[in-house]
DOSETOR-298850 format. One line per 10 residues: number of its first residue (from 1); their letters; for each residue x, y, z of C-alpha. Coordinates in Angstrom, 3 decimals, decimal comma. Layout:
<drenlums>
NUM> a> X/Y/Z  ...
</drenlums>
This chain:
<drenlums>
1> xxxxxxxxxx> 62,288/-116,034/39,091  65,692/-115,035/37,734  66,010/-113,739/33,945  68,613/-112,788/31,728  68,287/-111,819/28,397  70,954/-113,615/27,705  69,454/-116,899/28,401  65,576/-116,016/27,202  65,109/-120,182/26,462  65,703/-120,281/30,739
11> xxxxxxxxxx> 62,708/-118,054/31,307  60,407/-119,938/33,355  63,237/-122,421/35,105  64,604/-121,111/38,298  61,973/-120,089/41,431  61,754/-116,173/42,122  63,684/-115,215/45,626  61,493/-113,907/48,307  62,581/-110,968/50,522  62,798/-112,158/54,215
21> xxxxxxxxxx> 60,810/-109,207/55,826  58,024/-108,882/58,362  54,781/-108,258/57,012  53,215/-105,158/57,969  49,873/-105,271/59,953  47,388/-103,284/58,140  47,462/-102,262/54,061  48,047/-98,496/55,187  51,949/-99,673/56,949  52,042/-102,110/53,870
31> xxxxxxxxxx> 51,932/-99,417/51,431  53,872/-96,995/53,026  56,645/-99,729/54,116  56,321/-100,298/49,976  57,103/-96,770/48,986  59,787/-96,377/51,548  61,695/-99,367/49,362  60,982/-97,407/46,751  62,520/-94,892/47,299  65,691/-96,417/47,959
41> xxxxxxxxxx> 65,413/-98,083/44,677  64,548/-101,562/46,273  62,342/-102,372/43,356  62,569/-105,909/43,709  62,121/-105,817/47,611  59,123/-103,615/47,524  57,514/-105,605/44,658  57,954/-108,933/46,843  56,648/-106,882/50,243  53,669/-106,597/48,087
51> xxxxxxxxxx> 53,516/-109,876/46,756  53,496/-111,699/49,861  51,306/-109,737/51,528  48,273/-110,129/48,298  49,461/-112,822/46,233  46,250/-113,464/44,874  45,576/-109,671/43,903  42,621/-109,281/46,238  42,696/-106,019/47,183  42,514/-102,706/44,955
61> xxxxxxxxxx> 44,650/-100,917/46,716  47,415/-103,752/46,870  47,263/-104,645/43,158  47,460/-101,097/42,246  50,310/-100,143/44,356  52,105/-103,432/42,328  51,076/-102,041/38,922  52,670/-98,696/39,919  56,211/-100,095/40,601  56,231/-102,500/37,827
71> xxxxxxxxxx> 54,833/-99,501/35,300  57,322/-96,913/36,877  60,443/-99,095/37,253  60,227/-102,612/35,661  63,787/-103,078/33,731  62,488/-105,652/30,665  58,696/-107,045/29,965  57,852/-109,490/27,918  53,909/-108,781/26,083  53,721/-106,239/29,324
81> xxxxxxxxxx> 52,514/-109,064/31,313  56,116/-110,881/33,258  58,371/-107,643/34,202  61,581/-107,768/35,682  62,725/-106,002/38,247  66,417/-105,145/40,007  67,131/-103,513/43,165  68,926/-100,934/42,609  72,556/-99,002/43,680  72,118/-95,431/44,136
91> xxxxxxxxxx> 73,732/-94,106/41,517  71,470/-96,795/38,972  68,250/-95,355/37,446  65,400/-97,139/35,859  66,498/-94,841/32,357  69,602/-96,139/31,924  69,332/-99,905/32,439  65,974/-100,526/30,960  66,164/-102,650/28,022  69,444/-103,478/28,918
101> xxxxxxxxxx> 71,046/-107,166/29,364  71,584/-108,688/32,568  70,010/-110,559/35,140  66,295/-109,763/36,362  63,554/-111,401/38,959  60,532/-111,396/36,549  57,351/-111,445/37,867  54,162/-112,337/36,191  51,350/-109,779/36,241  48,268/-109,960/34,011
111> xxxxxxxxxx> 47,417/-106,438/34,561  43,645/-106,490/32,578  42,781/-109,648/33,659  43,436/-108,888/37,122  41,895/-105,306/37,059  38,846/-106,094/35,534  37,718/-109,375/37,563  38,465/-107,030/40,742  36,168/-104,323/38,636  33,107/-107,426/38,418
121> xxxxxxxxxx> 33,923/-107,260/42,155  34,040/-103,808/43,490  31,952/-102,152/40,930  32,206/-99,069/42,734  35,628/-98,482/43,108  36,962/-96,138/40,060  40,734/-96,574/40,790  40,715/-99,670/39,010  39,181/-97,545/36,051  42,584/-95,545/36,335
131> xxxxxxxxxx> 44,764/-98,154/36,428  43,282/-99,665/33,468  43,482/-96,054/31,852  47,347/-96,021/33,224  48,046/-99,678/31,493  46,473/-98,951/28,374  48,826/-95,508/27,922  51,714/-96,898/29,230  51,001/-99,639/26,033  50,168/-97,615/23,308
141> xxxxxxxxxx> 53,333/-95,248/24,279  56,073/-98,106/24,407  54,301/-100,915/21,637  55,555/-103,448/23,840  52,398/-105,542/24,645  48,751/-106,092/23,615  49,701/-107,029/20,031  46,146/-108,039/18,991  45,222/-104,494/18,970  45,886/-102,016/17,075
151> xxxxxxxxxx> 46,322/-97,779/18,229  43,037/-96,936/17,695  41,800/-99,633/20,063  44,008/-98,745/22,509  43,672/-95,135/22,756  39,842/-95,699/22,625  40,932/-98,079/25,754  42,737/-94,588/27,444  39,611/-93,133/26,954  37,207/-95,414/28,219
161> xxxxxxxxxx> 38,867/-95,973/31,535  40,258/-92,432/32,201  36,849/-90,851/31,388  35,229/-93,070/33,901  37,810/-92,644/36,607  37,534/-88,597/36,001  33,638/-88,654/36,230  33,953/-89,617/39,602  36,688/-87,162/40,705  39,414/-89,669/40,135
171> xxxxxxxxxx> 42,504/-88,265/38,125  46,047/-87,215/37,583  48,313/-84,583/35,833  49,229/-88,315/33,496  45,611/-89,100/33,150  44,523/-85,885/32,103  47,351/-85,363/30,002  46,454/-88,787/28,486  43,262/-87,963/27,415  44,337/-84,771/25,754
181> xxxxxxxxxx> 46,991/-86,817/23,985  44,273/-89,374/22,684  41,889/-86,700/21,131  44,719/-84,464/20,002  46,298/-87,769/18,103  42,734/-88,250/16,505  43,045/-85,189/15,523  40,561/-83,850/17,523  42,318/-80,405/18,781  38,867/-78,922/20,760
191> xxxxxxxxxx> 38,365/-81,616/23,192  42,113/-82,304/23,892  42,096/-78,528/25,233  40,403/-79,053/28,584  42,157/-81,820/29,630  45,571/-80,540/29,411  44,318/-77,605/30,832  43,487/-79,878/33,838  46,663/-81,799/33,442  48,600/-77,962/33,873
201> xxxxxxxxxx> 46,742/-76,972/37,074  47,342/-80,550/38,972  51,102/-79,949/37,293  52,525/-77,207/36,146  56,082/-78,128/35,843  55,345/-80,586/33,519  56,271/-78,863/30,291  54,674/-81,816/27,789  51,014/-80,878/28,879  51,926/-76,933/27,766
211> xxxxxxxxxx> 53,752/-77,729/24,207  50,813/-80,232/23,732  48,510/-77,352/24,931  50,288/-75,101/22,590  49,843/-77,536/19,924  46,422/-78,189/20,171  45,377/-73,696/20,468  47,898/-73,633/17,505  45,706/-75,977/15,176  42,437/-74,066/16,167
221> xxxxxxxxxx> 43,914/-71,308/14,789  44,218/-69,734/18,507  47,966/-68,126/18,212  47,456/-65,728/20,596  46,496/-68,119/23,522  49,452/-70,823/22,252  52,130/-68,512/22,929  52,272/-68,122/26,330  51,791/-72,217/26,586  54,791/-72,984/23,902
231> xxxxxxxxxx> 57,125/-70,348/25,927  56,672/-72,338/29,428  57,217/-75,518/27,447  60,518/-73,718/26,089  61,438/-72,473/29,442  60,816/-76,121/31,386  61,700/-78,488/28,629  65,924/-79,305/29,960  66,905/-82,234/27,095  68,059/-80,110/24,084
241> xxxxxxxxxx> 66,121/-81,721/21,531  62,665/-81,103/23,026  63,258/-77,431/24,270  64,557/-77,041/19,824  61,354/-78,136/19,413  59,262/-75,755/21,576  61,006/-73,006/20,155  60,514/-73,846/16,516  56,429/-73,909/17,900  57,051/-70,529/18,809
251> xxxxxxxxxx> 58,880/-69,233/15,703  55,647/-70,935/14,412  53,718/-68,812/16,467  54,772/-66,022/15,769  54,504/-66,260/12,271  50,868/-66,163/12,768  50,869/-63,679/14,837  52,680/-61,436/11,538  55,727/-61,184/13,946  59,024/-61,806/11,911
261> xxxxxxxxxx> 60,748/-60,516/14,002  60,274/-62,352/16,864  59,900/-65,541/14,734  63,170/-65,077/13,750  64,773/-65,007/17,076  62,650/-68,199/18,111  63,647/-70,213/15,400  67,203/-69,001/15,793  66,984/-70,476/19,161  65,916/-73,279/17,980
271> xxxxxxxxxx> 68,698/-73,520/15,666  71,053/-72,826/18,155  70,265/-76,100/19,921  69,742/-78,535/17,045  72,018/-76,796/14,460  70,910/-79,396/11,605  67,504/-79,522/12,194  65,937/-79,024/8,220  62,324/-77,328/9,341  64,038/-74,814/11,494
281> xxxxxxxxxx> 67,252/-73,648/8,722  63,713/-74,052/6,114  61,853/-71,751/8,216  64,770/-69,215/8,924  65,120/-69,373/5,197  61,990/-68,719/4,166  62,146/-65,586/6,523  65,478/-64,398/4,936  64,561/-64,100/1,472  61,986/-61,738/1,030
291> xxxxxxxxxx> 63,617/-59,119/2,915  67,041/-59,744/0,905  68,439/-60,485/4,450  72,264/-61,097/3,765  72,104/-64,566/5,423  69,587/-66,220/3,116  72,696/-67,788/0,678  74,252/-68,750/3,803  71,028/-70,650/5,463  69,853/-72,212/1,774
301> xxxxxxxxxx> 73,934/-73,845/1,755  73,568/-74,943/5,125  70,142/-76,750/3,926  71,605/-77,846/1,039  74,161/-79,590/2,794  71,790/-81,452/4,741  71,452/-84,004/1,856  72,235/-82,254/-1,527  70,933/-85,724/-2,718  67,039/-84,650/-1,086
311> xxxxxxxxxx> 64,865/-83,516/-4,410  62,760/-82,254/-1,785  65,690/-80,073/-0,618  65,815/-78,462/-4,047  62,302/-78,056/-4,370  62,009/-76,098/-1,150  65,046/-73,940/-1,891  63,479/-73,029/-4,859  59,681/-72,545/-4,304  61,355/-69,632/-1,026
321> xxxxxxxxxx> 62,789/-67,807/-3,925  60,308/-67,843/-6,411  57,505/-66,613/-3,626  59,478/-63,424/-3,682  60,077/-63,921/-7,629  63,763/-64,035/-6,833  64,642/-66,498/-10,222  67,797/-65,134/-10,416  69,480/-65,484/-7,263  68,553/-69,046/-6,746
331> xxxxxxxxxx> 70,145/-69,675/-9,886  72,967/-68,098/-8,581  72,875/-70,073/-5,406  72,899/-73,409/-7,033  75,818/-72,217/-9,315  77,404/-71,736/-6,333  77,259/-75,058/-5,097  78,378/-76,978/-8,483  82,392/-76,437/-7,220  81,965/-78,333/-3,963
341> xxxxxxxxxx> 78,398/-80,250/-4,269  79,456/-84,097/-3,769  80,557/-85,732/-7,461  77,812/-88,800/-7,026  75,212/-89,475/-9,691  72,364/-87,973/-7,479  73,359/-84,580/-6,206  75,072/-83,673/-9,204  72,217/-85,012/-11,690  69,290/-83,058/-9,354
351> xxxxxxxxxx> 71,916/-79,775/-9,281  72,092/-79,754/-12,799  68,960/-80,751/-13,370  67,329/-77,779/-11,501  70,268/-74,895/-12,495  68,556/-76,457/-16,130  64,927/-75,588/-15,207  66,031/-72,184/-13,385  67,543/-71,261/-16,744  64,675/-72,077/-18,921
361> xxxxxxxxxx> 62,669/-70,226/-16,015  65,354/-66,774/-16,837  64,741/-67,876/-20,701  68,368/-68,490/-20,803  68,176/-71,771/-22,877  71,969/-71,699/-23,938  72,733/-72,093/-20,678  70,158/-74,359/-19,780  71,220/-76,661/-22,352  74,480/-78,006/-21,126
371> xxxxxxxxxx> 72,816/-78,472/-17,237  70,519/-80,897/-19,168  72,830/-82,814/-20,305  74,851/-82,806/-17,310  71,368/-84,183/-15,756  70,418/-86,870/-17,824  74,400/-88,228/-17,806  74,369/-88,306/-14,166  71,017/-88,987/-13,622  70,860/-92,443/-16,186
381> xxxxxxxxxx> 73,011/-93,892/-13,863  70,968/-94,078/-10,911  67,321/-93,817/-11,815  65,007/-95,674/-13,529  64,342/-95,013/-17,458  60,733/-93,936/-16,671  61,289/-91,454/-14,139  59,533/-88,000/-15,060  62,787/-86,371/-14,759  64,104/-87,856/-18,105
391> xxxxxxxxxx> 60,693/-86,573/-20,142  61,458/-83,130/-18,520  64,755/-83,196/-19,871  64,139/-84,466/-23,040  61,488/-81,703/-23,442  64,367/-79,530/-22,314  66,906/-80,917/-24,960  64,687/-80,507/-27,471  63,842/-76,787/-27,011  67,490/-76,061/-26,594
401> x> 69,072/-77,446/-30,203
</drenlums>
């Protein structure tokens, strides 16, 4: 049937179009005849091949080979049961239209229900285990079906139908990775370790089954092994975003490893790529300051200008400087923001407000004094008359008369 999410009310009221082709005699030509559509990007045409020749989802093979295309390619679902599905010009991808508007042949496909009454029926036959497992990931990844459950249920879903299609030698670099991904969410680091393992030697291009690797060695307080795993993530990882990330995993690394040095160069990488990333200028800044590097004022303005309206921002500035008992230069920092900080209520209240604490802090109360003020005349404006802030700087008033 035709869709278009322009016209969702029309859903069910025009007949799906059939692709005039010859059937093929035996599943084996059916499935390879399938795949060769596929990889032309005849979604549609390979998903109707299919159809025709199992309509009833009768055989494994058949039903899987339709839950493949429709998982890989479909364009819009509705609950992840009715997909639609486009052929495709060759310059189209799947990425960039998914989601989209526009006209689509949906196709209704109860993926559990059909898996597990073929389970009752071929008990034996674990590759409907794995294309549960696959249905249930692809799920919990996108939220876009099986409402009446919650994460939980569905990863314990991943789990239950991957770990019965690996017991019996049935698995993929996805699967594997899958199942690390469940216990590592749980926050279960030792189990998810074998699996991607697994997932890297079926795949080892795939650079999410290293960071996640990486990850998992990293929270077992196993630095040493990470490192090699959160360098082939950087080095595979191509969008810009993801490859920031590995290297801020490494700067991470590295840290444990009592490496400044070479944290510093990962995180500037990082940096490098996602120039406004807050962890990474944090991190950087954090490495700066106790060896009086010459950069720190110029990495602490760069996070301040992230949002100079962040308390958070203030409070992380601050507790960098006073690990290395360096009161007086942060002082001097946020002095050095007052000419060009932004002249709303909130960053000017929170700048004066903490150049007022910093002062107390130096036992400079004279000077503290006016910041107060500054702080609670900005500050009244935009928060609410029992915020903590006001008892701090009434406290602060007080001792300054």
């Amino acid at each position: 049937m035709r869709f278009s999410l322009l016209l969702a009310a029309a859903l069910l009221a025009a007949p799906g179009l059939r692709a005039q082709t010859t059937a093929p005699k035996s599943t084996p030509d059916l499935l390879a005849r399938a795949q060769q559509l596929v990889q032309a990007k005849q979604y549609e045409s390979a998903y109707q091949l299919l159809d025709q020749a199992d309509p009833k989802n009768q055989q494994p093979a058949v039903l899987l080979a339709k839950e493949k295309l429709i998982l890989d390619n479909y364009l819009v679902s509705i609950g992840h049961r009715m997909f639609g599905l486009q052929n495709l010009k060759p310059s189209q991808t799947v990425a960039q239209l998914r989601g989209k508007e526009g006209n689509y042949s949906m196709h209704p496909l109860d993926l559990p229900l059909e898996l597990n009454r073929l389970q009752r029926k071929f008990p034996t036959d674990y590759t409907l285990a794995k294309g549960l497992g696959d249905y249930y990931y692809q799920v919990q990844q996108c939220h876009c079906g099986e409402k009446d459950k919650n994460d939980e249920q569905l990863l314990d879903l991943v789990l239950r139908y991957y770990n019965s299609a690996h017991a019996h030698g049935l698995g993929d670099y996805m699967s594997y990775y899958a199942v690390g991904y469940a216990n590592l969410v749980r926050e279960q680091a030792a189990p998810s370790v074998v699996p991607f393992e697994k997932s890297i030697a079926l795949n080892p291009q795939y650079p999410t089954s290293h960071y996640n690797l990486a990850y998992a060695l990293m929270q077992l307080k196993r630095p040493a092994e990470a490192l090699p795993q959160a360098r082939l993530a950087f080095d595979l990882y191509t969008d810009a975003e993801l490859k920031a990330d590995a290297a801020r995993m490494l700067g991470h690394l590295y840290q444990q490893q009592k490496q400044p040095g070479e944290a510093q160069k990962a995180y500037q990488q990082s940096l490098a790529l996602q120039p406004d990333s807050y962890p990474t200028l944090r991190a950087l800044l954090a490495l700066a300051v106790p060896t009086h590097q010459p950069e720190a004022p110029k990495l602490a303005a760069e996070l301040f200008r992230l949002n100079p309206a962040n308390d958070e921002m203030y409070e992380d500035i601050m507790d960098i400087y006073q690990a290395s008992n360096q009161w007086k230069e942060v002082e001097a920092f946020f002095q050095s923001q007052l000419p060009t900080a932004p002249k709303e209520p909130i960053p000017q209240g929170l700048l004066h407000f903490y150049l007022a604490i910093l002062n107390m802090q130096l036992e400079q109360p004279k000077a503290a004094r006016p910041h107060f003020i500054e702080a609670q005349k900005h500050l009244s404006k935009v928060a609410s008359p029992d915020n903590p802030m006001f008892t701090t700087i009434k406290k602060g008033l007080d001792a300054t008369k």
